[in-house]
C-alpha positions in Angstrom: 21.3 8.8 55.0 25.0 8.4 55.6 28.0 10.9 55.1 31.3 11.8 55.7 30.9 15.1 58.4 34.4 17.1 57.7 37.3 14.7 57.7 37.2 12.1 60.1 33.6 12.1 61.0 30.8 9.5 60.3 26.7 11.1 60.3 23.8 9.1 59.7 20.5 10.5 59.8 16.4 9.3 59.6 14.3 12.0 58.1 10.7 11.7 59.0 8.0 13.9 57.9 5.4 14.2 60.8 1.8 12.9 60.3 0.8 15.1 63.5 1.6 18.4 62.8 4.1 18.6 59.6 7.5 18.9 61.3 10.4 17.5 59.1 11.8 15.4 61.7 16.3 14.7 61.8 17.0 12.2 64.1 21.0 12.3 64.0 23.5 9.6 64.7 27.0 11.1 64.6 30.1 9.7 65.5 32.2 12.7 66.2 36.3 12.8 65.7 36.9 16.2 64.4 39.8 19.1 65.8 39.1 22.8 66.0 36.2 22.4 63.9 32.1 23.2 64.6 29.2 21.6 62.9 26.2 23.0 62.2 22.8 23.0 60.4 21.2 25.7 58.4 18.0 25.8 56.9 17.6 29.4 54.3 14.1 30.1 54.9 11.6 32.5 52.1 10.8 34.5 55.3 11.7 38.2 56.2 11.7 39.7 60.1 14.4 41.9 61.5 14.4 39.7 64.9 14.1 36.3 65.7 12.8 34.7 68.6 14.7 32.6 71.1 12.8 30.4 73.5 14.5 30.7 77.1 13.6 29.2 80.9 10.3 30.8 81.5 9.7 33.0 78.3 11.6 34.0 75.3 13.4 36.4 74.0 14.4 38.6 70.8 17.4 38.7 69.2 18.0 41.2 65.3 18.8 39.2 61.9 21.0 42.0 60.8 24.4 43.3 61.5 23.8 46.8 61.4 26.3 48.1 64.4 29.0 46.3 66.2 26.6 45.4 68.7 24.1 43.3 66.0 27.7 41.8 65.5 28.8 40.6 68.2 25.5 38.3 68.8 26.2 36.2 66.3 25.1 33.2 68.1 22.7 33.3 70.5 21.9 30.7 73.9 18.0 28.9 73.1 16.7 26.2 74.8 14.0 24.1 73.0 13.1 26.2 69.9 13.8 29.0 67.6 11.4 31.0 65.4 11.5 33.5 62.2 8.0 34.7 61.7 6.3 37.1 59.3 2.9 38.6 60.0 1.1 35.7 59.0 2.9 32.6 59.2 6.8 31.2 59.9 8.6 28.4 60.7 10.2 27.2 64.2 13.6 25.0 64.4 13.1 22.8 67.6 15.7 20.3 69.3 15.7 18.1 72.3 19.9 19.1 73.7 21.5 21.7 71.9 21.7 24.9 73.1 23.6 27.6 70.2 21.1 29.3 67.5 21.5 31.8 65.1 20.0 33.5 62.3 21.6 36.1 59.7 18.6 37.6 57.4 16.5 34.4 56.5 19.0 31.4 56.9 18.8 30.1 61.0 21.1 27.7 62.2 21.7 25.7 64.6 25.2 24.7 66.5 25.5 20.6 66.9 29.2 19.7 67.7 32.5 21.5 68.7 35.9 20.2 68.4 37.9 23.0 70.9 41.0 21.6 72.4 40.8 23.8 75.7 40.2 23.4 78.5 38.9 19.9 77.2 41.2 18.0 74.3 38.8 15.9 73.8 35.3 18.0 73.6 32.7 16.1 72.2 34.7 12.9 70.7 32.5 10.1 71.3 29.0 9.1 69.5 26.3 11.6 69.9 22.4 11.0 69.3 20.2 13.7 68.9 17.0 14.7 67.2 16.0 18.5 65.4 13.5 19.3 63.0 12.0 21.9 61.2 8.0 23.1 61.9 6.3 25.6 59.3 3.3 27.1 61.3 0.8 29.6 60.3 0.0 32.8 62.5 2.7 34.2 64.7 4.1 31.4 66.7 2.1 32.8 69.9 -0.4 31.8 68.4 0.5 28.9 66.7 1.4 24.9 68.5 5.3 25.9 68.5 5.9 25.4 72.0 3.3 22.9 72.6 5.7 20.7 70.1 8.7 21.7 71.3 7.5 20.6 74.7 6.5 17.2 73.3 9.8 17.1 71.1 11.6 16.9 74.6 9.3 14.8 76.9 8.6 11.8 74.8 5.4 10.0 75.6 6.3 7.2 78.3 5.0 3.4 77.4 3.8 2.2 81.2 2.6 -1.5 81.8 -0.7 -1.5 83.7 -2.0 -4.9 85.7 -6.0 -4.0 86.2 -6.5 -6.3 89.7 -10.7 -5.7 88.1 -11.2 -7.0 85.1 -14.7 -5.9 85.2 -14.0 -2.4 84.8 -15.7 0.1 82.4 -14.2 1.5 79.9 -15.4 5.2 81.2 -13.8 4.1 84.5 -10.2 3.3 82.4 -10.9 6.0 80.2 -10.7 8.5 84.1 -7.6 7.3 85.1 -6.1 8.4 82.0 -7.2 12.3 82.6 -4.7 14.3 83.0 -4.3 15.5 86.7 -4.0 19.3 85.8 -5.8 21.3 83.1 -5.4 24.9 82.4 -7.7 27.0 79.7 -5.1 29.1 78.1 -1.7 28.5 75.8 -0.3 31.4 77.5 0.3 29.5 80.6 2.2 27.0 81.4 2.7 25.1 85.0 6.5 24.0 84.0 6.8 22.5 87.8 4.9 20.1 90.3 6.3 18.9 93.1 5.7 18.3 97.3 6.5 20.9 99.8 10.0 21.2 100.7 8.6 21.6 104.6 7.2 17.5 104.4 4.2 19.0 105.4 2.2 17.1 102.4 1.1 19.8 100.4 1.7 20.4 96.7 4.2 23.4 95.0 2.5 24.1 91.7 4.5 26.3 89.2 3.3 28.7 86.3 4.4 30.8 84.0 3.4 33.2 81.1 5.3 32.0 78.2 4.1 34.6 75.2 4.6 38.2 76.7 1.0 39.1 77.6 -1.1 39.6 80.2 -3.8 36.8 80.7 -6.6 35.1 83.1 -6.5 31.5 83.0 -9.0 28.7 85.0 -6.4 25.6 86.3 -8.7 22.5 87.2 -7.1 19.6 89.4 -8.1 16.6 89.5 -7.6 16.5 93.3 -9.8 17.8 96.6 -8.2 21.4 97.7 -8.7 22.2 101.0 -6.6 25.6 100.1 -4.6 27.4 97.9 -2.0 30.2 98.5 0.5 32.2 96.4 3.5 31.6 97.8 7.5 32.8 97.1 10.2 30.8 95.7 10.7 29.5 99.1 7.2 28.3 99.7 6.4 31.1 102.2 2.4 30.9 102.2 1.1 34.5 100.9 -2.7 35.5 99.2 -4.8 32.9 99.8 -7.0 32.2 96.3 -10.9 30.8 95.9 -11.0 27.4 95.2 -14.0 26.3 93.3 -15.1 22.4 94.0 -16.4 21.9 90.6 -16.6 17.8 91.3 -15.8 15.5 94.6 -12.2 15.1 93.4 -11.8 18.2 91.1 -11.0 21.6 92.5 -10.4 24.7 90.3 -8.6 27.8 90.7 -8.3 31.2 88.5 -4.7 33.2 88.2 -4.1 36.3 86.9 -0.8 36.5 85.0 1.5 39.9 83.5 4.0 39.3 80.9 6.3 36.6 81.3 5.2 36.6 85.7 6.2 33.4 87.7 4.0 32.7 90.0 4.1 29.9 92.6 0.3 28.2 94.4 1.3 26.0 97.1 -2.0 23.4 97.6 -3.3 21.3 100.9 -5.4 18.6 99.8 -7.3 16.1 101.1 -5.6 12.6 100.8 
């Protein structure tokens, strides 16, 4: 599908409907050229709610669908990162992109900000060819409960094709089908380990970081798929604190339990055995 966006403005856009989990899929090819202009999509929805939700760095937040008092007005548009949601009781519908940032929603209809055209401090803001990908996700249950930000998540880390030379050709397909497992595995949606990464001291151990993404308190079991000689909370600057009981459920997996509160960071800092 190709049309004229505004006046000097080309947009071409692939709809997909997704096999995997029903998302209408836009994957947008626009070459921008506009002045003091701003584009946008907006999808009315048959849903009623007097908030939306917004998902931010490490949780979301709520923002009203009504203009009741000069402060409802002024948040006409508000900052999300991968998704937004309008939800009834029992079931809603979640606008997810890969790289915009500007969402907002007036009674049912939520939009979402694609392209400016300011002339300051930039003249030319945006004029160039952008690519970009949005769609739509209807979803039963509230979206806590639903796979919203399981495919928001996938929306923006697309699966990675990797070339593998096995030096054993010999090697079982249970053997194959191991090195595929993921290395970490936690039992709860609430939680999500957003960072892994080495110690910043070189000392060789491993910075694991979690969050509670829906608002609740929860208890969640996070396996590895790597001997633990120890696990600590630790700070934002990998100061070791509580140590925590690591189970050796296998030779190279090691579990550990956390204990979250609503939307809690928390930071486990590893040793292993290499």
């Amino acid at each position: 599908l190709t049309i004229n966006a505004a006046t000097k403005s080309t947009l071409t856009q692939r709809i997909f409907l997704e096999a995997e989990n029903g998302a209408l899929l836009f994957e947008t090819d626009v070459d921008w050229k506009e002045r003091h202009k701003c584009l946008k999509v907006q999808f009315p929805l048959n849903i009623r709610s007097t908030v939306c939700n917004y998902d931010i760095q490490f949780g979301y937040l709520q923002r009203p669908t009504v203009q009741n008092n000069t402060e409802d007005i002024a948040k006409f548009e508000v900052v999300g990162h991968k998704f937004a949601d309008l939800s009834e009781y029992d079931f809603g519908c979640a606008l997810l992109n890969d790289c915009k940032y500007g969402y907002s929603c007036f009674k049912h209809c939520l939009r979402l900000s694609l392209l400016r055209a300011p002339k300051r401090p930039d003249p030319n803001t945006d004029i160039h060819r952008h690519l970009f990908r949005y769609a739509l996700l209807p979803h039963t249950d509230t979206f806590q409960r639903s796979n919203v930000k399981q495919c928001a998540e996938n929306l923006n880390n697309a699966l990675k094709y990797v070339e593998c030379d096995h030096e054993n050709k010999q090697e079982t397909s249970n053997s194959l089908h191991e090195q595929q497992l993921c290395m970490f595995e936690i039992d709860s949606p609430q939680v999500i380990l957003d960072t892994v990464k080495m110690a910043l001291d070189a000392s060789g151990d491993v910075i694991l970081r979690f969050y509670e993404a829906f608002g609740g308190r929860t208890q969640c079991k996070v396996s590895m798929k790597m001997a633990v000689k120890k696990a600590s909370i630790c700070n934002l600057l990998e100061d070791v604190g509580e140590e925590l009981k690591v189970t050796q459920v296998h030779a190279q997996t090691s579990q550990i339990t956390l204990y979250l509160q609503p939307f809690e960071i928390k930071t486990v800092r590893l040793s292993v055995n290499l």
